[in-house]
KELOBA-297715 format. One record per residue (C-alpha): x, y negated, z; residue number from 1; residue in three letters. Coordinates in Angstrom, 1 decimal. Each point is the difference from the previous one (the first is absolute). Layout:
BEGIN
SITE        u        v        w    nr   rest
SITE        X        Y        Z   NUM    Ala
...
# end
This chain:
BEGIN
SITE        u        v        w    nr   rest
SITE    -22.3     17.3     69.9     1    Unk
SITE      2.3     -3.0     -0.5     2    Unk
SITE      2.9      2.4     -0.3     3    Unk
SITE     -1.4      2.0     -2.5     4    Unk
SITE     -1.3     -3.0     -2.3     5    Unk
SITE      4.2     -1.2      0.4     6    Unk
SITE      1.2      3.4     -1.1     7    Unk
SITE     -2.7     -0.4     -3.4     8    Unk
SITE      1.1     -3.5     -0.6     9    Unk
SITE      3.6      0.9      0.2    10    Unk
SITE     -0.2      3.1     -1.8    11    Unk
SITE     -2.2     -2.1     -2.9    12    Unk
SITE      2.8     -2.3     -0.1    13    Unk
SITE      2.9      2.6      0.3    14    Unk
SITE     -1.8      1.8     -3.3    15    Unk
SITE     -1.1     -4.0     -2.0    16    Unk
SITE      3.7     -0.5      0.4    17    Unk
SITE      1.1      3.8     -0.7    18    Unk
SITE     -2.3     -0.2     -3.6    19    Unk
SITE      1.4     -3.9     -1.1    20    Unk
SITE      3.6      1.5      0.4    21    Unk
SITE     -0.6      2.6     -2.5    22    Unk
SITE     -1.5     -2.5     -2.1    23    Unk
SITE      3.1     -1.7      0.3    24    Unk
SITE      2.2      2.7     -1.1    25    Unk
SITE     -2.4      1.1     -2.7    26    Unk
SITE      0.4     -3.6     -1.9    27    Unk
SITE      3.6     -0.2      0.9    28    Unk
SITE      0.5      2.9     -2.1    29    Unk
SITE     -2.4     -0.9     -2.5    30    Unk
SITE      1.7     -3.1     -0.8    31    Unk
SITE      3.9      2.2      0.0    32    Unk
SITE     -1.7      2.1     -2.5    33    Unk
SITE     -1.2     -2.5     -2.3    34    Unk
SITE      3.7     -1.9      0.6    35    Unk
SITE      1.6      3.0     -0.7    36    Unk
SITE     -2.2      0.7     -3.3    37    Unk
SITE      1.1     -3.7     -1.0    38    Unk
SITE      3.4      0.8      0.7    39    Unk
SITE     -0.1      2.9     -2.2    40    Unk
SITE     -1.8     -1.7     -3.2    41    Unk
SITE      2.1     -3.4      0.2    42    Unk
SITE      3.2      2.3     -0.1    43    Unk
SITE     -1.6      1.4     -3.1    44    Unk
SITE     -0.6     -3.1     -1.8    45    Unk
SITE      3.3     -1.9      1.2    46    Unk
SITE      2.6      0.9     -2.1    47    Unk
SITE     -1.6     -1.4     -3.2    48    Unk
SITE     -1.3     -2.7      2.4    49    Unk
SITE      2.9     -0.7      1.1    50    Unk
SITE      2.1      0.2     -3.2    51    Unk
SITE     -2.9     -2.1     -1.8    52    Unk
SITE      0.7     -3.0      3.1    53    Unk
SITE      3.6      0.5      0.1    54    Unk
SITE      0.4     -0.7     -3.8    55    Unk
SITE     -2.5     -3.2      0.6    56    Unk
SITE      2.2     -1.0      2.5    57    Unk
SITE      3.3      0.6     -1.5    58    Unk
SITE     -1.3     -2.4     -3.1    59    Unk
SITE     -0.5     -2.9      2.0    60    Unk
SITE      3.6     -1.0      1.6    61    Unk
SITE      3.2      1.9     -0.3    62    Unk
SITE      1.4      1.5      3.6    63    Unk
SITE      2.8      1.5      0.9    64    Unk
SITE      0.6      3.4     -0.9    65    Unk
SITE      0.5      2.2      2.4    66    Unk
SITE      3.2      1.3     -1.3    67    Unk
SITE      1.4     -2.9      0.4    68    Unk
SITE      2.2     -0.7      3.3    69    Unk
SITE     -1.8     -1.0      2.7    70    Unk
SITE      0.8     -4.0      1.4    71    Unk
SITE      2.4     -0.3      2.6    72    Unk
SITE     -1.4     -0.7      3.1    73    Unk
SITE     -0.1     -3.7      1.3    74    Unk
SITE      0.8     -0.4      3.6    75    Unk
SITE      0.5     -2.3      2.4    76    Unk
SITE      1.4      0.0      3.5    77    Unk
SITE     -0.3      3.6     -0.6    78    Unk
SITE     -3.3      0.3     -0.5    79    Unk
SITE     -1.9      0.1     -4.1    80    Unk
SITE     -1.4     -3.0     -1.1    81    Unk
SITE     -4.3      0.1     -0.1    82    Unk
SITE     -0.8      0.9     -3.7    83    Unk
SITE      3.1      1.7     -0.9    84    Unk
SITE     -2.5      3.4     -1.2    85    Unk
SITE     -2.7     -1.5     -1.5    86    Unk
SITE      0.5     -2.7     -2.9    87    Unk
SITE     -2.2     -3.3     -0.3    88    Unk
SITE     -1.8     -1.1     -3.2    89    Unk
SITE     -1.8     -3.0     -0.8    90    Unk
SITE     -2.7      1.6     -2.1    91    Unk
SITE     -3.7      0.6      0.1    92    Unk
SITE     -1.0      3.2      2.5    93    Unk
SITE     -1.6      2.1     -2.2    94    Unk
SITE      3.3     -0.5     -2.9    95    Unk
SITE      2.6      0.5      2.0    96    Unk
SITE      2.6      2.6     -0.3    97    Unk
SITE      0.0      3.0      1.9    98    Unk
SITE      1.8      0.2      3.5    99    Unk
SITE     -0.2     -4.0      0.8   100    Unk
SITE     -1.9     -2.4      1.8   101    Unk
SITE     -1.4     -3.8     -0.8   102    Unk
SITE     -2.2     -2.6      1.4   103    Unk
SITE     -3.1      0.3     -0.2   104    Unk
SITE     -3.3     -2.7      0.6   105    Unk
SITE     -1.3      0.7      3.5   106    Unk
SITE     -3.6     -1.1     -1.9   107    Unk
SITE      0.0      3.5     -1.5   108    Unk
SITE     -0.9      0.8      3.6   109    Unk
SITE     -3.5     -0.8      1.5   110    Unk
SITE     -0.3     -0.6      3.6   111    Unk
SITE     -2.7     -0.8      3.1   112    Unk
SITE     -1.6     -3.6     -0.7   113    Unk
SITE     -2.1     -1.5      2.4   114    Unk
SITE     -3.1     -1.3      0.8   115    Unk
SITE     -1.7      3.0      1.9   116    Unk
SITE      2.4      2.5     -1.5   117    Unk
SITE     -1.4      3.1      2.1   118    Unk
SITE     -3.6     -0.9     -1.1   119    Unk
SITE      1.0     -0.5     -4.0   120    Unk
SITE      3.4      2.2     -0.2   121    Unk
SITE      1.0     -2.8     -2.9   122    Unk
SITE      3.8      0.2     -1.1   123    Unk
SITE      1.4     -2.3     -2.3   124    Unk
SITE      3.9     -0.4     -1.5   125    Unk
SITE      2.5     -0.7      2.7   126    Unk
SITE      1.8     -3.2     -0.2   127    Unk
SITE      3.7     -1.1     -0.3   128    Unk
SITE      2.0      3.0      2.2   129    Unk
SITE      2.0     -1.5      3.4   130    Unk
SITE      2.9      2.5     -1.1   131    Unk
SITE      1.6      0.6     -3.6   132    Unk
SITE      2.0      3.2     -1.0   133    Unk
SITE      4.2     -0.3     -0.9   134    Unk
SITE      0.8      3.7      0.3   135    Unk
SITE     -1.7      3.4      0.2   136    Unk
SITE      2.0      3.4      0.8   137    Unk
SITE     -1.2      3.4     -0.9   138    Unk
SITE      2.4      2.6      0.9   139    Unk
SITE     -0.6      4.2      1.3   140    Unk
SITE      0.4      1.0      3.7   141    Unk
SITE      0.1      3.3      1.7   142    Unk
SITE     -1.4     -1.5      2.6   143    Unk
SITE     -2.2     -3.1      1.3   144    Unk
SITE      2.8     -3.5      0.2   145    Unk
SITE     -1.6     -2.0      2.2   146    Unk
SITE      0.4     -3.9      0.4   147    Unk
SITE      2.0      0.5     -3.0   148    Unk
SITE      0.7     -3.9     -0.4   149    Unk
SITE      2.5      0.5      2.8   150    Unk
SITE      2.1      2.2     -2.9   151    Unk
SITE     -0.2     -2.8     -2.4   152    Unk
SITE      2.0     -3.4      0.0   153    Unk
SITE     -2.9     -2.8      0.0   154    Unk
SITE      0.6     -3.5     -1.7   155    Unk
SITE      0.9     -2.4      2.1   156    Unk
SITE     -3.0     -2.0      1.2   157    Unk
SITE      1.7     -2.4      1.9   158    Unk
SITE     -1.3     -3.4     -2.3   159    Unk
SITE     -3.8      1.5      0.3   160    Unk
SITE     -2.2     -1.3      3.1   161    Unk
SITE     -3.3      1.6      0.6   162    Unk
SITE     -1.0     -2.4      2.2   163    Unk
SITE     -1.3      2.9      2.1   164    Unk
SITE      1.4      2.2      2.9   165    Unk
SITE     -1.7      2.7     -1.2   166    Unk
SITE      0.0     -0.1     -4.0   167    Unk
SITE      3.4      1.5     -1.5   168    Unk
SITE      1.3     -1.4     -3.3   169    Unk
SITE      0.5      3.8     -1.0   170    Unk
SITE     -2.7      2.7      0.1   171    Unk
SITE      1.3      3.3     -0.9   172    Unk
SITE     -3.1      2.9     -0.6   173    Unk
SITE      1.3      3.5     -0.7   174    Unk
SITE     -2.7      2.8     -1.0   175    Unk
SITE      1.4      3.8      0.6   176    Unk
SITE     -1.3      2.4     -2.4   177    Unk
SITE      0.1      3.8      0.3   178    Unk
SITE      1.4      1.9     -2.9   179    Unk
SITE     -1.8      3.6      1.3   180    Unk
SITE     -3.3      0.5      0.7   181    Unk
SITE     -1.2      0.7      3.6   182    Unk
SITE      0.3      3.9      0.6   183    Unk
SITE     -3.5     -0.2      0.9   184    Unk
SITE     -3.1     -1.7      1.7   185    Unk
SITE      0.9      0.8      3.2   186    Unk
SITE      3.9     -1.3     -0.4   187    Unk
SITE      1.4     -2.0      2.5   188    Unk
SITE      2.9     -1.2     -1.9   189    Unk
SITE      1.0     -3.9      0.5   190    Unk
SITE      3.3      0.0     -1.5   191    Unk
SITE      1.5      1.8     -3.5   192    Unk
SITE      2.0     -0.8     -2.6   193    Unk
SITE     -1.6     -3.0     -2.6   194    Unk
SITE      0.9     -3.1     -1.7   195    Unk
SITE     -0.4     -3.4      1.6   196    Unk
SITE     -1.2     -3.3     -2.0   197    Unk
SITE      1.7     -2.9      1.7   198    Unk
SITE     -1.4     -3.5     -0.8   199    Unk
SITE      1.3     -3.0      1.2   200    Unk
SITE     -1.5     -3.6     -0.1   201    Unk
SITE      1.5     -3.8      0.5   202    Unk
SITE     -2.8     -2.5      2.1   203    Unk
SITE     -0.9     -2.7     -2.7   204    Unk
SITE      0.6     -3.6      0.2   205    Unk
SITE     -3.9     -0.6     -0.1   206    Unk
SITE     -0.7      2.3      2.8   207    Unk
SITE      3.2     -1.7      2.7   208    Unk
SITE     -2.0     -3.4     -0.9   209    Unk
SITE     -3.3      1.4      1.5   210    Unk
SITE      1.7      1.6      2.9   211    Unk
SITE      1.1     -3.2      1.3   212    Unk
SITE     -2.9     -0.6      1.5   213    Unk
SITE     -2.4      3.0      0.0   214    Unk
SITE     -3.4     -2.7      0.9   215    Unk
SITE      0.3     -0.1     -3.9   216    Unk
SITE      0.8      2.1     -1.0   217    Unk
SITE     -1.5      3.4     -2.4   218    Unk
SITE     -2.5      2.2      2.4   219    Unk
SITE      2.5      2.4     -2.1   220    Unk
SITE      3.1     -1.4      1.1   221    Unk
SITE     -1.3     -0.5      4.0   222    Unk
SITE     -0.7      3.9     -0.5   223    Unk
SITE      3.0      1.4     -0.8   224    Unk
SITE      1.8     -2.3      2.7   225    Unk
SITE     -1.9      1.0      2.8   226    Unk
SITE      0.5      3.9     -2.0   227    Unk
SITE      3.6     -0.7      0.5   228    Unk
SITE     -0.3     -0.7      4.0   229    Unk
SITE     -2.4      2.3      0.7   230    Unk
SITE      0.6      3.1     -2.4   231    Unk
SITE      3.2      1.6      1.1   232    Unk
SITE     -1.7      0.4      3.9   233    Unk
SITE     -3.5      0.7     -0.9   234    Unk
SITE     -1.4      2.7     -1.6   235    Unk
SITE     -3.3     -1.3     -0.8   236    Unk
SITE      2.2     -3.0     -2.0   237    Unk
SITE      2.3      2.0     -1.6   238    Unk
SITE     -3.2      1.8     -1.4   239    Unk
SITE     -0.8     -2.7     -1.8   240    Unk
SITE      2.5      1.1     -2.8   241    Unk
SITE     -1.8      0.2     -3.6   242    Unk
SITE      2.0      1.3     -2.9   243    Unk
SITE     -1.5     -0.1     -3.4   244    Unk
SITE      1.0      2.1     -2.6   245    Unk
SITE     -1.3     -0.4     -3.8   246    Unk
SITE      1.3      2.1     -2.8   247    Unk
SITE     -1.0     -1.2     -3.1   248    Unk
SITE      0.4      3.1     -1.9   249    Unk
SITE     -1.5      2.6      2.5   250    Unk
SITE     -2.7      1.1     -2.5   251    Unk
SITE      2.2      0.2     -2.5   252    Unk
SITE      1.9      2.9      1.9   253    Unk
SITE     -3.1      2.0      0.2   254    Unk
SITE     -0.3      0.2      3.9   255    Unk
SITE     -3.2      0.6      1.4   256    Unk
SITE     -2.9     -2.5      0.5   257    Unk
SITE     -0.1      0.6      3.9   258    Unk
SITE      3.5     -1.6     -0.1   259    Unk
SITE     -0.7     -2.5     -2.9   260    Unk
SITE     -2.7     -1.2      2.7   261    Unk
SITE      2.6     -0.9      2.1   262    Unk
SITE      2.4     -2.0     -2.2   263    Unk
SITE      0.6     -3.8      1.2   264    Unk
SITE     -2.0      0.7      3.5   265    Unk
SITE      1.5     -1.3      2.8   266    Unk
SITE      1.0      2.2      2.5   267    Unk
SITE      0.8     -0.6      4.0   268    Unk
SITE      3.5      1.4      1.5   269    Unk
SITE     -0.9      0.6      3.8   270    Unk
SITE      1.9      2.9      1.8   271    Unk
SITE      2.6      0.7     -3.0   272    Unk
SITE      1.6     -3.4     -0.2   273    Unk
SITE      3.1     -1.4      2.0   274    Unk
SITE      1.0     -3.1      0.0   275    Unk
SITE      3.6     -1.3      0.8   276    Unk
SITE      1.2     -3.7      0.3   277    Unk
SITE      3.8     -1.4     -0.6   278    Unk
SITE      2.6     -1.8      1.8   279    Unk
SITE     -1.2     -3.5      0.4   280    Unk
SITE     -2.9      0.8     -1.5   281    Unk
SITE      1.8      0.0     -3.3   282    Unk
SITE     -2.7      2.7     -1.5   283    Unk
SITE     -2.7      2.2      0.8   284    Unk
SITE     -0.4      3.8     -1.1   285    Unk
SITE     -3.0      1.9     -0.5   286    Unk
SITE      0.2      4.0     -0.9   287    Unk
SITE     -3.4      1.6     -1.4   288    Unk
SITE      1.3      3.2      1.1   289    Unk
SITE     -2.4      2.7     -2.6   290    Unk
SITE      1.6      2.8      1.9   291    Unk
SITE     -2.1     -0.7      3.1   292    Unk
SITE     -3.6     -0.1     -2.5   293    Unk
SITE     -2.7      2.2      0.5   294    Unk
SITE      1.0      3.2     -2.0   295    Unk
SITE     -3.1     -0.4     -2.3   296    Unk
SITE      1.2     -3.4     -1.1   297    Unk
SITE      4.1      0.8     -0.2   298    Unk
SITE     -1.7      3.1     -2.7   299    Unk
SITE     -1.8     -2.9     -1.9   300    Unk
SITE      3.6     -1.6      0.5   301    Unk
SITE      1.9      2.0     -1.1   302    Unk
SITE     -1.8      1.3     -3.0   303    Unk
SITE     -0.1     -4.4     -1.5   304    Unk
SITE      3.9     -0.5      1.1   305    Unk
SITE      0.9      3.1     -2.2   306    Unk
SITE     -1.0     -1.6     -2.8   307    Unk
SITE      1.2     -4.1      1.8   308    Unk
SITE      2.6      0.3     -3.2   309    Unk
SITE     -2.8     -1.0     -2.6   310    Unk
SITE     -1.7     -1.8      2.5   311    Unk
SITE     -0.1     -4.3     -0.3   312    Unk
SITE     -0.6     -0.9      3.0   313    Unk
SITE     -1.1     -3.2      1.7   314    Unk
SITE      0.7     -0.2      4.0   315    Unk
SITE     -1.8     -2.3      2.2   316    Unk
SITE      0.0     -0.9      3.8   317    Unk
SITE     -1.9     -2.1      2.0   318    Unk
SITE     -1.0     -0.6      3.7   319    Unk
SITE     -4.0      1.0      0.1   320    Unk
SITE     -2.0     -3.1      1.4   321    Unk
SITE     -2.9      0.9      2.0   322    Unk
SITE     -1.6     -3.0      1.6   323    Unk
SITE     -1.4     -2.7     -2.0   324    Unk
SITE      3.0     -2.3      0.9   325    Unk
SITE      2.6      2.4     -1.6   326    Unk
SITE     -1.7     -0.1     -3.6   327    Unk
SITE      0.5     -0.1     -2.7   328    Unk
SITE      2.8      2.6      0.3   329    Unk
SITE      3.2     -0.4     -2.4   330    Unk
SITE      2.8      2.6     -0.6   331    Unk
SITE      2.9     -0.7      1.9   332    Unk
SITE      2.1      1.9     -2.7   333    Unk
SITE      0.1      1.8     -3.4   334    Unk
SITE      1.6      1.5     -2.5   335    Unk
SITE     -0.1      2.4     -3.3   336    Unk
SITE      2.3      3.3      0.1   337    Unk
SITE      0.1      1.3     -3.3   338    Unk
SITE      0.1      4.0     -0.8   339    Unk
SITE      2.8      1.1      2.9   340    Unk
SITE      2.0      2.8     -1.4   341    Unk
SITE      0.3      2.4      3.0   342    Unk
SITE      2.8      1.6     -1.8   343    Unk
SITE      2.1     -3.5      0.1   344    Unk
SITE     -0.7     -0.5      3.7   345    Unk
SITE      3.2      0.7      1.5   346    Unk
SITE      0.8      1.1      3.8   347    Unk
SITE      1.5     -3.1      1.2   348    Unk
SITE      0.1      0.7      3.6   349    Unk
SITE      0.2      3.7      0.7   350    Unk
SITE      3.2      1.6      0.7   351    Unk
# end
């Protein structure tokens, strides 16, 4: 009798898990239907979209046609200088030029505060960032670069002092984007041809003054220095990764409200981040690597970076703080990229 209740139980089980699979599937290709119906009425609308946003855009600053001959290079010790693709302006976010990038105020951002944060879920404005941007790349690959600060010729950093075995004075983040959709729901796909967005950041003054001695300093600052020891040999740490990205014009663009949802939400990069450190500690990398996403999300990808060229972005990081003692969080970087041109994103690196 004991057997035969086992074989119902299991067989009940076997046929609960059996019907929730088919669920699965069902939604899976619920949502690529209605992704691939947005797909199809966005391409619709874009070009006089598009042309309408361009023409805003093209009143605001001049840029350099694209006629015109492209820079030459800047290298040194044989390797291109950080920023050479991508030019810096010192103008407000949402007025600056197409294909640039700029500072922007890491209070546009709001982050965990503290007290009792998992009871109240209350975010406020982050504070004064530990990093601050000096160059951002954007350039086309036919395939994933990884570390990709070991290709580039870093300042010299030899006057800063962090104060900190741990803490670099140079933290490089590098986000690779697919330029084709996943072939399906079921692809397994983890590499591809793209374009990478390379940011790189310089430790402030402010922040190499608290790090002298962490008892007092920032529950922010103790954070991201015990990040820094722990991240690059434990997973659980290096899942502590939270970019936030906010586009200020998303609506604008006419993309759907399921994505608009998501605008300026923080998200967590677990499994598909690597992180790489420097000689002497002189930097640390982190790739987002959106090739290894779930294939739902690299879709939704895919479908906002074709349209990244009218996009004003603001880019955030931060380290998320969990206990009461690590609040209230505070970006550790940020920075605006301003309508990438896909079409100006040169291969750098390929052969």
């Amino acid at each position: 009798r004991t057997l035969f209740f086992v074989a119902v139980m299991n067989a009940v089980v076997l046929r609960t898990l059996y019907l929730r699979a088919e669920r699965a599937k069902c939604a899976a290709a619920k949502l690529e239907e209605q992704l691939n119906n947005t797909t199809a009425l966005l391409e619709q609308q874009q070009p006089a979209q598009d042309q309408q946003l361009r023409q805003q855009a093209s009143s605001r600053l001049s840029v350099p046609s694209l006629s015109e001959d492209p820079p030459e290079r800047p290298v040194a010790s044989g390797k291109p200088i950080p920023g050479f693709t991508f030019t810096r302006v010192d103008t407000d976010p949402r007025l600056s030029p197409p294909h640039t990038w700029c500072k922007v105020d890491p209070r546009q951002f709001n982050v965990r505060v503290g007290p009792d944060y998992n009871r109240f879920k209350r975010k406020a404005p982050s504070g004064q960032a530990i990093y601050e941007p000096f160059a951002v790349d954007v350039f086309c690959t036919k395939e994933r670069v990884d570390h990709a600060a070991s290709r580039f010729q870093l300042p010299d950093t030899s006057h800063i002092d962090t104060h900190s075995k741990w803490v670099p004075p140079i933290f490089v983040i590098q986000i690779q984007i697919p330029s084709e959709p996943p072939s399906s729901l079921f692809s397994t796909a983890q590499d591809g041809p793209g374009w990478a967005i390379v940011m790189y950041y310089r430790i402030t003054e402010e922040a190499c003054n608290e790090l002298r001695d962490l008892s007092t300093a920032s529950p922010a600052v103790k954070l991201f220095a015990e990040w820094c020891e722990k991240a690059p040999v434990d997973a659980e740490w290096r899942g502590r990764f939270k970019v936030i990205n906010s586009c200020t014009n998303l609506e604008q663009l006419g993309m759907p409200a399921v994505i608009v949802s998501y605008n300026a939400k923080p998200v967590l990069i677990r499994r598909t981040g690597s992180i790489f450190r420097g000689p002497e500690n002189k930097y640390m990398e982190m790739d987002i690597h959106v090739h290894k996403f779930a294939n739902l999300a690299k879709q939704s990808i895919y479908l906002i970076s074709s349209r990244c060229g009218l996009m004003f972005m603001q880019i955030g990081f931060v380290i998320e703080g969990r206990k009461e003692t690590e609040l209230p969080e505070t970006l550790f970087a940020c920075v605006a990229v301003n309508q990438p041109q896909e079409d100006q994103a040169e291969f750098i690196f390929d052969e």
